[in-house]
C-alpha positions as CSV (number, residue, x, y, z in Angstrom):
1,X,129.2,-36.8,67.3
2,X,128.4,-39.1,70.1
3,X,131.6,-41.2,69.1
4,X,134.0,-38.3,69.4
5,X,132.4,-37.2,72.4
6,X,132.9,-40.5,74.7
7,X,136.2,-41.0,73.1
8,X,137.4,-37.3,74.4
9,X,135.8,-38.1,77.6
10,X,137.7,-41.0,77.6
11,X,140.8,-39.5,76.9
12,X,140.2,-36.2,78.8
13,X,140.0,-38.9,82.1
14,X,143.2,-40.8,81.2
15,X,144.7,-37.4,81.0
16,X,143.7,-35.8,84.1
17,X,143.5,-39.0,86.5
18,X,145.4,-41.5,84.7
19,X,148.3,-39.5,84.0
20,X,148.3,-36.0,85.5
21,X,151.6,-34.5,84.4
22,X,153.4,-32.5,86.5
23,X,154.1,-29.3,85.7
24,X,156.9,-29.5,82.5
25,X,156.8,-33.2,82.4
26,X,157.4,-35.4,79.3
27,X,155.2,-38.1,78.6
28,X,155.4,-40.7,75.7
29,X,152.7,-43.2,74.4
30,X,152.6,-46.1,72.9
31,X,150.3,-47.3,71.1
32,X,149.3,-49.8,68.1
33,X,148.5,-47.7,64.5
34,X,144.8,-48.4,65.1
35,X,144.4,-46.7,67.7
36,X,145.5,-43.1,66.1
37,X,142.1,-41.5,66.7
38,X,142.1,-41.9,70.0
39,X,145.8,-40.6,70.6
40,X,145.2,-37.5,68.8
41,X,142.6,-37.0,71.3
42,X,144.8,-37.8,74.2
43,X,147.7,-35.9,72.9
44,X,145.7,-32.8,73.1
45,X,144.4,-33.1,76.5
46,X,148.0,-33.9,77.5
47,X,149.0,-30.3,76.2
48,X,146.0,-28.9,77.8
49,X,147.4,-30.3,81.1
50,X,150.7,-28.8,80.6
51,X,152.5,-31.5,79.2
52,X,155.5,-30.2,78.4
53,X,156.4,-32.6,75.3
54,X,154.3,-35.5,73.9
55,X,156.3,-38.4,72.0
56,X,154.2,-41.4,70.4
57,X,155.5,-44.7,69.4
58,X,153.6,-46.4,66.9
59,X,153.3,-50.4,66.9
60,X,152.1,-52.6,64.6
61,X,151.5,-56.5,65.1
62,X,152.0,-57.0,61.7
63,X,155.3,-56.0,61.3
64,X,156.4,-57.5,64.6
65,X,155.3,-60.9,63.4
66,X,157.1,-60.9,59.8
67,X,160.5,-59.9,61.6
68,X,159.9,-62.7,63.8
69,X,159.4,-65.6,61.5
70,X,162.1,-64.1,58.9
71,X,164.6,-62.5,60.7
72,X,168.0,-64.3,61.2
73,X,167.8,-66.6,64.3
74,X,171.0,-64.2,65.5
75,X,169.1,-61.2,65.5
76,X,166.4,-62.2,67.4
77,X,168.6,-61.9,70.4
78,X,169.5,-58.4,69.4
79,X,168.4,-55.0,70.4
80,X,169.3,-51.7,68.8
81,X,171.9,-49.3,70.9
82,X,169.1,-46.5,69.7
83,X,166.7,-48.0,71.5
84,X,167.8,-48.6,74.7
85,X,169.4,-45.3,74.6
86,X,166.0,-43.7,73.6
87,X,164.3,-45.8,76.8
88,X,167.2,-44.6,78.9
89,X,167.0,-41.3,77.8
90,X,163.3,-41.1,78.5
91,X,163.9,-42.2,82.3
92,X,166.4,-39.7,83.0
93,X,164.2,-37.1,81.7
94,X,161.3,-38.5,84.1
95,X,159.0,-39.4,81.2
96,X,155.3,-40.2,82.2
97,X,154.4,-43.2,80.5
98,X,151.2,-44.4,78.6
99,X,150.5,-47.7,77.3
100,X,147.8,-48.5,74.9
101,X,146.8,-52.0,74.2
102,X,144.2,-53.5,71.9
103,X,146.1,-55.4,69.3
104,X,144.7,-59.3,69.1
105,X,145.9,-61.6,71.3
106,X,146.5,-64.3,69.4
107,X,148.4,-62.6,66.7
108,X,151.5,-64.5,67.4
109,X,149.8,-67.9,67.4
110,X,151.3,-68.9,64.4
111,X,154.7,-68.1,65.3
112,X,157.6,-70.8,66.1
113,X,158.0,-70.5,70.0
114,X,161.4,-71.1,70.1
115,X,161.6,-68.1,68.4
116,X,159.4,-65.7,70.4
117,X,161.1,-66.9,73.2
118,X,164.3,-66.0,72.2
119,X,163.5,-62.9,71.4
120,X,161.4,-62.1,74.7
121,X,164.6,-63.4,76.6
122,X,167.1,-60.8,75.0
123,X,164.2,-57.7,75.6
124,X,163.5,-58.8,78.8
125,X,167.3,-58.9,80.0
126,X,168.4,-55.5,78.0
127,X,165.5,-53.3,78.6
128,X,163.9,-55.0,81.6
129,X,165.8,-52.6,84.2
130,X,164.2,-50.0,82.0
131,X,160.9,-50.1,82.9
132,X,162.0,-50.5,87.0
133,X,161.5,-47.1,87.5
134,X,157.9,-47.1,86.3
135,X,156.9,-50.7,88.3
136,X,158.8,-48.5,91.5
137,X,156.3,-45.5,90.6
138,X,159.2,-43.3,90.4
139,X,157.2,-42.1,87.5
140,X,153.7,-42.1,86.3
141,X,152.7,-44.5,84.3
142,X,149.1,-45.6,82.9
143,X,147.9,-48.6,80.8
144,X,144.9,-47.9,78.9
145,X,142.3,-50.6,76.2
146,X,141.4,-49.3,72.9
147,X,139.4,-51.4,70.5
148,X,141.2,-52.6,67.3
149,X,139.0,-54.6,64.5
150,X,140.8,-57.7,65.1
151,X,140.6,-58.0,68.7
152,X,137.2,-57.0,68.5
153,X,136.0,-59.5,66.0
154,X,138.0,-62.3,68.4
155,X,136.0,-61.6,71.3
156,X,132.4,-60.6,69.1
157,X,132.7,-63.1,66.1
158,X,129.2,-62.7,65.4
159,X,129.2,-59.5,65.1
160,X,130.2,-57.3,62.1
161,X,133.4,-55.6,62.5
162,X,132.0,-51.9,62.8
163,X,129.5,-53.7,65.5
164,X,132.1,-55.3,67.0
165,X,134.6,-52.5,67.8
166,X,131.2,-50.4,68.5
167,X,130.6,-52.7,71.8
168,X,133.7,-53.2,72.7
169,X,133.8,-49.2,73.3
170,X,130.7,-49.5,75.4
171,X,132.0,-52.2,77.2
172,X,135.5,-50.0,77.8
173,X,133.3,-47.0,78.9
174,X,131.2,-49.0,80.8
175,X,134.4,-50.4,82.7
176,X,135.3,-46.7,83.4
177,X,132.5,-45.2,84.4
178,X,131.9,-43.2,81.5
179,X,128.3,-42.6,80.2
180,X,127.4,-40.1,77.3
181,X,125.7,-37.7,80.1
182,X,128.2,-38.2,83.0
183,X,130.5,-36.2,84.3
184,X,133.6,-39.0,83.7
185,X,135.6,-37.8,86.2
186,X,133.7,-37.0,88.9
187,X,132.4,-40.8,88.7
188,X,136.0,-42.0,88.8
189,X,136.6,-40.4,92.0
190,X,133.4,-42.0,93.7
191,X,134.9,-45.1,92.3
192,X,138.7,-44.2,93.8
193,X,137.2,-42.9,97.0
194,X,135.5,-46.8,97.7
195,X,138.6,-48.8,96.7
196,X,140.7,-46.8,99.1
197,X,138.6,-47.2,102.3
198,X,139.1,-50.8,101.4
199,X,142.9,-50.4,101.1
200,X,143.1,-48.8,104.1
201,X,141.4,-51.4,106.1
202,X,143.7,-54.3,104.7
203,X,146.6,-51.6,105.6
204,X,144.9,-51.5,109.2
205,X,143.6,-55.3,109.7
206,X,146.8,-56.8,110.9
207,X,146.7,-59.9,108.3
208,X,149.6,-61.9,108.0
209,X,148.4,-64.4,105.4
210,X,145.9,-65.3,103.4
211,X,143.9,-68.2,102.4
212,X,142.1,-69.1,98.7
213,X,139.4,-71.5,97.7
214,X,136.9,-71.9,95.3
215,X,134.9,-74.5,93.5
216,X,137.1,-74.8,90.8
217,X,139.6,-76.2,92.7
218,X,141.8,-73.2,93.8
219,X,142.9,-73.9,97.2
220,X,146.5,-72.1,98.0
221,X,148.1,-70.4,101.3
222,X,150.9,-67.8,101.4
223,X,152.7,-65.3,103.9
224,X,153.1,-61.8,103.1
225,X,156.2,-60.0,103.2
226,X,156.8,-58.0,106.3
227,X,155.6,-54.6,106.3
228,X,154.0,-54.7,103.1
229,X,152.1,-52.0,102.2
230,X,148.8,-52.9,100.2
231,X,147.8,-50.4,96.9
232,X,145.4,-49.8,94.6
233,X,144.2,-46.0,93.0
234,X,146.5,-44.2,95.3
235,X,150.0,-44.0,93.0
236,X,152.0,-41.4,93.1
237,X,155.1,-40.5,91.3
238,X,157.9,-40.1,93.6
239,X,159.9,-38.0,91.5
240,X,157.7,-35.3,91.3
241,X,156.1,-34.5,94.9
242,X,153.9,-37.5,94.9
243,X,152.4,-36.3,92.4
244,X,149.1,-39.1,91.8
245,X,148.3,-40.9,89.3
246,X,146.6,-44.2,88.1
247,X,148.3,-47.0,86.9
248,X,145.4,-48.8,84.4
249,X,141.8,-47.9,83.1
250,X,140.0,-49.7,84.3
251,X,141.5,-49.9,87.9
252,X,139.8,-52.1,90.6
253,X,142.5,-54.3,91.9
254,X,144.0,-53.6,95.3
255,X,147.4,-55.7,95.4
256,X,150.4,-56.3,97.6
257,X,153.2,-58.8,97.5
258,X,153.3,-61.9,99.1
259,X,157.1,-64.2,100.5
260,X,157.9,-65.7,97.9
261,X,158.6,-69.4,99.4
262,X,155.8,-69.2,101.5
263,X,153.2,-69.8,98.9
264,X,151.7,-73.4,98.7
265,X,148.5,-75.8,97.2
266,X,146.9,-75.3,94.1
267,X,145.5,-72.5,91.8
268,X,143.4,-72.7,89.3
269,X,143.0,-70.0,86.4
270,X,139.6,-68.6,85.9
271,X,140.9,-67.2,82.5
272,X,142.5,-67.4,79.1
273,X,145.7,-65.8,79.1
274,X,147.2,-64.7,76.8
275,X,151.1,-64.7,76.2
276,X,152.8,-62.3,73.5
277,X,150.3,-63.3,71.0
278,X,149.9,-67.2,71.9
279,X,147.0,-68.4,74.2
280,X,146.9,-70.7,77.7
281,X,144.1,-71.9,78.5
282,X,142.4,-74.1,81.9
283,X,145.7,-73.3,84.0
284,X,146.6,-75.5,86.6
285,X,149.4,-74.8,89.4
286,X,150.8,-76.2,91.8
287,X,153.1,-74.7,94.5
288,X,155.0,-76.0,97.2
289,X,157.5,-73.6,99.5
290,X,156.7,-70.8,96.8
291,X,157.3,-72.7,93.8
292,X,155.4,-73.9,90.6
293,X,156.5,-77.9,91.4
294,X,153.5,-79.2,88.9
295,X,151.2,-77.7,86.4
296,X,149.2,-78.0,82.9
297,X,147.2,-76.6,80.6
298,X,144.4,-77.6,78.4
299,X,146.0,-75.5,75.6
300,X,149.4,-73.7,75.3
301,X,151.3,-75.7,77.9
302,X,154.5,-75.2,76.0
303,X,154.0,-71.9,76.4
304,X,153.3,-72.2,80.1
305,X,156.2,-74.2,80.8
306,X,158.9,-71.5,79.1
307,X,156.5,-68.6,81.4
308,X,157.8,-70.7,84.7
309,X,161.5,-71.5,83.3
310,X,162.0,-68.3,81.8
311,X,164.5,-67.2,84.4
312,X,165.6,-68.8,87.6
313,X,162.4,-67.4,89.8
314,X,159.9,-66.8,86.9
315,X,158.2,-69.6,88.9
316,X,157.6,-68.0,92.5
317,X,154.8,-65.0,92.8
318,X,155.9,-61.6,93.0
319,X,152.2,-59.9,93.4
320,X,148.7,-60.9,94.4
321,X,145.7,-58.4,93.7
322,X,142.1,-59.1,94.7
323,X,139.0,-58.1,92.6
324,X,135.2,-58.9,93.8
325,X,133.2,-60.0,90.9
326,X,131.4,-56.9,91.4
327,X,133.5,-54.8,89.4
328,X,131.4,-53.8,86.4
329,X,134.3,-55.8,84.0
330,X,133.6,-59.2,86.3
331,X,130.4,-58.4,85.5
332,X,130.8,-58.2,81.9
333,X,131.8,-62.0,81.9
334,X,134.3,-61.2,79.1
335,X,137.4,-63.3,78.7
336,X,139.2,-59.9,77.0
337,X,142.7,-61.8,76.9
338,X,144.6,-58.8,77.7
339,X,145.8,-58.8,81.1
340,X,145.5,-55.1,82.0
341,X,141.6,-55.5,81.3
342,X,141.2,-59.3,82.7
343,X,143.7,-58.5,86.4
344,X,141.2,-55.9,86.8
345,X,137.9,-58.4,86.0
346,X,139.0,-60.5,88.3
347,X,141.7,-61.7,91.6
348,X,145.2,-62.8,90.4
349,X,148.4,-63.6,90.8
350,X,151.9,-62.4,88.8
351,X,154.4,-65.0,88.3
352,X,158.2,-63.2,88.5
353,X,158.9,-59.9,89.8
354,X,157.7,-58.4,93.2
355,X,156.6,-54.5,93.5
356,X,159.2,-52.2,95.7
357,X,156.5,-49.8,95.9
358,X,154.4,-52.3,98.1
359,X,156.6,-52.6,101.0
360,X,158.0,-49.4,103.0
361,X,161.0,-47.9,102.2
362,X,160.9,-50.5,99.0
363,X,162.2,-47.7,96.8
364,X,165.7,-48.0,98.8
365,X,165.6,-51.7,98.0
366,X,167.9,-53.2,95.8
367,X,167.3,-56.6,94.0
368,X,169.2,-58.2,97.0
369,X,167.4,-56.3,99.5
370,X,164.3,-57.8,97.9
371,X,165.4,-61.3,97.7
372,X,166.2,-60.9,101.5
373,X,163.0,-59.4,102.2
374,X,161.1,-62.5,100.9
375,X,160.4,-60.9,97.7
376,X,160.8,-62.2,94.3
377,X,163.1,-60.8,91.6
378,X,162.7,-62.0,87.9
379,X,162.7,-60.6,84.5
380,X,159.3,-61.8,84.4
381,X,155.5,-60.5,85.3
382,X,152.8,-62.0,84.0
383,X,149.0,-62.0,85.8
384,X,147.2,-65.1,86.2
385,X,143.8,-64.7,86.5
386,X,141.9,-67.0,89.0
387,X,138.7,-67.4,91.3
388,X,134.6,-68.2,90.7
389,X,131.7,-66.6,91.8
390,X,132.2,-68.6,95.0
391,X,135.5,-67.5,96.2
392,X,136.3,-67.3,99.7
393,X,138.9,-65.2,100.7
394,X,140.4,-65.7,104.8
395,X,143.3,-63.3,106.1
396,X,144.6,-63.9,109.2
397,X,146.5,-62.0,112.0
398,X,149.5,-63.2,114.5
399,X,147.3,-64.2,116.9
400,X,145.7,-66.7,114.3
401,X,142.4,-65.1,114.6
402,X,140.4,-64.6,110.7
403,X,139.9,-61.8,109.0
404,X,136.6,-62.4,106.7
405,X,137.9,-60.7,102.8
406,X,135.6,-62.4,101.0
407,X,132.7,-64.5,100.8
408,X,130.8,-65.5,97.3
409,X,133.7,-63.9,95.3
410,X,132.9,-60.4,97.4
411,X,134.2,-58.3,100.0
412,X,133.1,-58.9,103.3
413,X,134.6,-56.5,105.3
């Protein structure tokens, strides 16, 4: 009983604040097979918020991993007219969009690279433009954890897998402010309310740049864009009055995009990250006039190398978001290797595209406009986490007088 009642509450809250469907809106899900109990859950509270339609779309690492190693090298770069036309389809309906994640992360370590590459190059240039309109919150969209045996068992080896799953859940509801006694929601909101008086001060201070350095070695510079806007909790889909929503459980990062060429010194990641399957690990970059000019890895540099040469500016920083290790997922000191959990434990950067959303009038921006803007434009966006427990955070205005952000890897304002 207990199980199905935190799971409900969990997926009564991505319903209601993750989501929130307007009135007759679509919304499809994806999600790995695994995760079925949970989605029957959140289908139903979808329809008891007046989803109009629910569509799921089941994954399965499995499968994805035999049709990479045996398919034909050709077809690898191929992706099926029906499923671009289904994506399509989707966004001119105004589809709200849910992703589930959970599978392991390293269940494409034994896959040839090349190979993986190829076939992340050809989905990243057919149905990257695809999922603009969700990255320009045109539309809601929400990305959500569930626990799945084999990610569990990575991160709790010692554990059985029933135990292991079973604390990864708490750890998930604990992330989210659920508790079996709690009223979910209502918690949520105490949470939203305190990340947006912080957005609004950085909205209000002035800053012009920033300044990062830790212990570890992290010691980087950049410019933001003018009149950037900085977010957090406060989405709302502009296709449907502003209609709010939450774009990942848990949410504690407030983010904005930096100039792209402005960005320079070193960065050093505080976490594994995790790749389509494959694992980097001890990061190291270096940036001069916005670009990744030297770098390494302890493990998976091969990997990191075809992240930064992916495309002609997967190398610059589209987004940085700031997290005080006293979120209750810092505080967990979990490495979960899936970046909508870790971005949120933690500060980071994105290497490749920049957010319209965060700069006004972004959504009448076209990839040009962006480039002119300072901001980057890439088929690429992945978080790198970084900062210690001693990270010190400066912002600064025109006049060249500090803004204190954080001190000790915590706000300060």
């Amino acid at each position: 009983m207990k199980k199905a009642k935190m799971m409900k509450k969990y997926a009564a809250l991505v319903a209601d604040i993750g989501i929130n469907p307007a009135p007759k809106q679509d919304v499809y899900i994806v999600a790995p097979i695994e995760a079925a109990p949970f989605v029957r859950y959140l289908v139903v509270e979808l329809y008891n918020r007046k989803a109009r339609n629910v569509e799921v779309d089941w994954s399965d690492t499995a499968i994805t991993k035999a049709g990479v190693i045996h398919s034909n090298p050709s077809r690898l770069s191929f992706v099926s007219d029906w499923l671009v036309d289904r994506e399509r389809e989707r966004i001119n309906k105004s589809f709200a969009k849910i992703v589930i994640y959970g599978d392991d992360p390293c269940s494409l370590k034994s896959v040839n690279h090349d190979r993986l590459i190829r076939m992340l190059k050809a989905q990243s240039v057919i149905l990257g433009c695809l999922r603009q309109p969700y990255l320009d919150n045109e539309m809601a969209f929400c990305q959500v954890a569930v626990p799945t045996k084999s990610w569990a068992k990575r991160l709790f080896p010692k554990l059985s897998p029933t135990q292991a799953v079973n604390k990864l859940w708490d750890c998930i509801y604990q992330a989210n402010y659920i508790t079996e006694n709690g009223d979910a929601i209502e918690a949520w909101k105490k949470h939203e309310k305190e990340v947006i008086e912080k957005t609004d001060f950085l909205n209000n201070s002035g800053i012009k740049s920033l300044h990062f350095k830790d212990s570890k070695g992290t010691d980087f510079t950049l410019n933001l864009i003018k009149d950037n806007i900085w977010k957090s909790v406060d989405s709302k889909q502009s296709r449907f009055n502003d209609s709010p929503f939450i774009p990942c459980f848990p949410m504690e990062e407030i983010y904005t995009v930096p100039n792209r060429k402005s960005v320079n010194g070193v960065l050093v990641s505080s976490k594994t990250l995790s790749f389509y399957g494959t694992t980097i690990e001890n990061i190291r970059l270096e940036f001069k006039e916005g670009k990744v000019v030297n770098f390494s890895a302890s493990k998976g540099q091969d990997i990191l190398e075809s992240i930064i040469k992916f495309d002609q500016r997967s190398g610059y920083v589209g987004k940085i978001g700031l997290v005080p290790n006293t979120s209750p997922l810092a505080k967990q000191k979990i490495n979960y290797q899936i970046s909508a959990l870790d971005k949120n434990a933690s500060c980071s950067i994105v290497l490749g595209l920049a957010l319209r959303c965060c700069v006004k009038d972004g959504d009448r921006m076209s990839n040009d406009d962006m480039l002119a803007a300072g901001m980057n434009v890439s088929s690429l966006y992945v978080n790198i986490c970084f900062g210690e427990d001693d990270l010190q955070i400066d912002g600064y205005k025109e006049d060249g007088s500090v803004v204190e952000i954080f001190r000790q890897g915590k706000y300060c304002l």
